[in-house]
N, C-alpha and C positions, 0 to 999 in steps of 0.2 A: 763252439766246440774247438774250434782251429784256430782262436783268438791267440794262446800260447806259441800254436807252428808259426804264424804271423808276424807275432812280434819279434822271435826266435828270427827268423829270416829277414825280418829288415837290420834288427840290431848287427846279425851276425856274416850278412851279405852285401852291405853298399859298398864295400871295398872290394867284393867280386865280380858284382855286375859293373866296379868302377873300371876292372883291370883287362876289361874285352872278353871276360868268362863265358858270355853268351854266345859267339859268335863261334867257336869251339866245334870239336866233332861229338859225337855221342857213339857209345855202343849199349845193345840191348842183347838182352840175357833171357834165354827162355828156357824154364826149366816144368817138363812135365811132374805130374801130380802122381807121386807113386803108383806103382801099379796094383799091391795089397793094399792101400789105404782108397784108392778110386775103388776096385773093386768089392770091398767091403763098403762104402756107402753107394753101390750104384751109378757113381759119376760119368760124364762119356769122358770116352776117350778123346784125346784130344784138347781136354783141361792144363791148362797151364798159366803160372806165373810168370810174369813179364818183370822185369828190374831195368832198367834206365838208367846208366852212368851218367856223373853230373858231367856236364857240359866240360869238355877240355880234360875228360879222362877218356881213355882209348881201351878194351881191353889185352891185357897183358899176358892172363893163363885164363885158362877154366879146365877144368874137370867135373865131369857129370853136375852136378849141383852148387858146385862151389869154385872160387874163383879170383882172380885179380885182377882191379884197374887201376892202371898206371895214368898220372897225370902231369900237371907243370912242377919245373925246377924250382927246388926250395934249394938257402945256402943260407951259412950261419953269419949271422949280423957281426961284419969289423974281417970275417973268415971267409971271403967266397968260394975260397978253393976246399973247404969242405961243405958239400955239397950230395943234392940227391935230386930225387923225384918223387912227390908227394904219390901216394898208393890208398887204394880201398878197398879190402877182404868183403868177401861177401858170401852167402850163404843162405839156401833155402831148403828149408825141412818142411814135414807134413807130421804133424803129431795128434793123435786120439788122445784125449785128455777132458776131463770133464771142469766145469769151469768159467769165466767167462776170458775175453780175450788181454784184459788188464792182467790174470792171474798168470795166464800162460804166459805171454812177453815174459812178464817178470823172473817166470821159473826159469827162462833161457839166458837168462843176464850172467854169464861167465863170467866177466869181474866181479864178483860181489866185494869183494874188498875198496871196490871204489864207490864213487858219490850218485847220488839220483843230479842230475843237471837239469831235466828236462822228465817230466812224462805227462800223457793225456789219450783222450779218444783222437780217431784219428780213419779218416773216411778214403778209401782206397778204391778206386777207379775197377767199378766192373767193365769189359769193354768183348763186343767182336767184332774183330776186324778193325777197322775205325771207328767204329761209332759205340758210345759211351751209354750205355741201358742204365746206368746207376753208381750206388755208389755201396759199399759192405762196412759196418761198422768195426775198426777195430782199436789196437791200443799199441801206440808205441812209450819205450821209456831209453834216456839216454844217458850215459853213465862216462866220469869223466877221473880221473884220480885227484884227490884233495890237494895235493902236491903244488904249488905254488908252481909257476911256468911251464906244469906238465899241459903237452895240447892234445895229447891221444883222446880218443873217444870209442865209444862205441855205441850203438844202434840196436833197437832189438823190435821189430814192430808184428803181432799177431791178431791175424783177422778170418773168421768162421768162413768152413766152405760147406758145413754141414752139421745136424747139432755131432759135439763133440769131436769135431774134425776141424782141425785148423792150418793153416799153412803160417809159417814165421819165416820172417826176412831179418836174417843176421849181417849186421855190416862190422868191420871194425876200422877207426882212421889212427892206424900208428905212426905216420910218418909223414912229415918231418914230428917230430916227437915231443918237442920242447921249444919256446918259446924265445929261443936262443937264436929260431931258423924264421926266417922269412918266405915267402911265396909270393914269387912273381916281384920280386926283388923290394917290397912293402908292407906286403901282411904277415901280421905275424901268424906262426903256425898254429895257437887255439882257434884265433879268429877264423882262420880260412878252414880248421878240420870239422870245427862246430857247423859251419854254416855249408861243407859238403856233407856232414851227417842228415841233415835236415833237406840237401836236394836230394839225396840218394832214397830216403824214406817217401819225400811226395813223388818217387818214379817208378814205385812196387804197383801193379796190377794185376787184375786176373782176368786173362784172354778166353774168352770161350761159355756156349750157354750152360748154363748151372741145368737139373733135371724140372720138366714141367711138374708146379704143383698149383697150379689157380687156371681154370677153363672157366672163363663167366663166357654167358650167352643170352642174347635179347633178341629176340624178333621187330623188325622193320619190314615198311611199307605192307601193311595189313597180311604180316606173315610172309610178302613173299622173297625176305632174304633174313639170313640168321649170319647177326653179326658178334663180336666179341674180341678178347683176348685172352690170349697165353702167357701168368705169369711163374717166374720160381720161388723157391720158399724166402727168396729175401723182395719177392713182389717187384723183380724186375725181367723187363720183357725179355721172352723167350723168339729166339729169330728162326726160321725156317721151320719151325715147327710142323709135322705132317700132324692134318688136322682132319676129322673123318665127320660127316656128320649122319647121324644115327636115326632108324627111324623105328618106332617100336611097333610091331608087324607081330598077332599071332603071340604074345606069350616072348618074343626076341627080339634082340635090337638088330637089326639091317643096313649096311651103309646103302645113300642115297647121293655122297658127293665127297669130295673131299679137295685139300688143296694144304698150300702152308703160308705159315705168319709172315708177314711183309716183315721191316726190319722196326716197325715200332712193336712186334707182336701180335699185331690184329691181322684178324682173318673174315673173311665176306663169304658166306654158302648160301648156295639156291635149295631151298626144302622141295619135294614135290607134292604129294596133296597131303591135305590138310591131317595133320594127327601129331602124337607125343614124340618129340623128337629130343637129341640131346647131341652134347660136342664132344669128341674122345679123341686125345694126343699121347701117343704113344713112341716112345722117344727113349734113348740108353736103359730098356730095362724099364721103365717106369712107366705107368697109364697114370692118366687125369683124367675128369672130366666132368662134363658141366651139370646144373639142374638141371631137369629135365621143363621141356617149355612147350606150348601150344605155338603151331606154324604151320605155314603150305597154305594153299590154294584150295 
């Protein structure tokens, strides 16, 4: 699926990781998850997208969801005294939109007067804290002007945080503009904007647990421990999750233990005597919960 971002970045990158682009500072972008768009799906609080400046840009502005990074000196080839700093526009929306995520990118592509470069599926880093539970299907497409030595680009990439709820990370590389300008006194300006469009795209993620929707639960060592895990609706682990377990008592269910998901999502409960029990996580708004199973002593 990422065979295209691949090639895209080796073609369009050995001249950046040639020129010490790694070794660079980064800045990271957090922009929460509307508050009408969380609140109409349920989401917790605390959801948000992460965006990741390529290597050896620094941020310049931001404003609530939108932004600028400033990066190395471009000049014009034979002209060093005109001159600038390479930059990248960026932008993160949450759009309800029915659809899949190929459709949505595509509805956000603000040039349409320019060319498709580049588009495909495109797998975006679920993550809390540091550690990485998965990955979200989405779609980016990269659009470029037909224009002979034009180097501008632009970025568009949309990936599902709920059905019909999507988050889109917009970039734009207008500068240095044309191929007249160099970066880092060697590449030229498509080379080096193409191949920041494609870092700036693999450094979009989304920080934070998605709502529980998967409670499986199995009984071990002859009933006396009820194991399992918590996952969300893209089947990736849900962490800290409060986890209750249930015993069915009388006509009602009873908690008898509870505790929360380690950080792969699994959770270990003690039943106490022997009867129908079940697992129930309830978490921003939302319940889950398991089959209901034989356990206890």
């Amino acid at each position: 699926m990422r065979r295209t971002l691949l090639v895209c970045l080796i073609t369009g990158l050995t001249a950046v990781a040639a020129s010490g682009q790694i070794a660079g500072a980064q800045s990271v972008e957090r922009v929460l998850i509307a508050d009408s768009a969380r609140q109409a799906h349920g989401l917790p609080a605390g959801l948000l997208v992460e965006l990741a400046s390529p290597t050896d840009y620094n941020r310049q502005s931001v404003s609530g969801d939108s932004g600028r990074w400033s990066g190395p000196r471009y000049e014009e080839r034979g002209n060093p005294g005109n001159a600038g700093f390479a930059s990248v526009n960026w932008r993160v929306s949450f759009e309800e939109q029915q659809g899949d995520a190929q459709a949505v990118a595509l509805s956000h592509v603000e040039h349409t007067d320019w060319h498709r470069d580049q588009k495909e599926g495109f797998s975006v880093a679920h993550v809390v804290g540091k550690r990485v539970l998965g990955t979200l299907l989405g779609y980016y497409v990269l659009m470029t002007p037909s224009t002979a030595g034009d180097a501008r680009f632009e970025a568009v990439l949309a990936f599902p945080l709920d059905v019909n709820l999507y988050a889109i990370a917009h970039f734009e590389l207008l500068e240095p503009a044309s191929d007249s300008f160099v970066v880092n006194g060697s590449i030229i300006g498509s080379t080096w904007n193409r191949g920041q469009a494609f870092l700036a795209l693999s450094g979009v993620r989304l920080q934070g647990n998605l709502p529980p929707k998967v409670v499986s639960a199995r009984s071990y060592q002859r009933g006396r421990l009820v194991k399992g895990k918590v996952l969300d609706r893209f089947l990736d682990a849900v962490l800290g999750a409060p986890v209750s377990l249930e015993r069915l008592s009388g006509g009602s269910w009873r908690k008898v233990a509870g505790g929360k998901t380690n950080q792969h999502g699994s959770y270990s409960l003690r039943p106490h005597a022997r009867g129908t029990y079940r697992v129930t996580v309830r978490m921003a708004g939302f319940t889950a919960m398991s089959r209901t199973l034989r356990a206890g002593r």
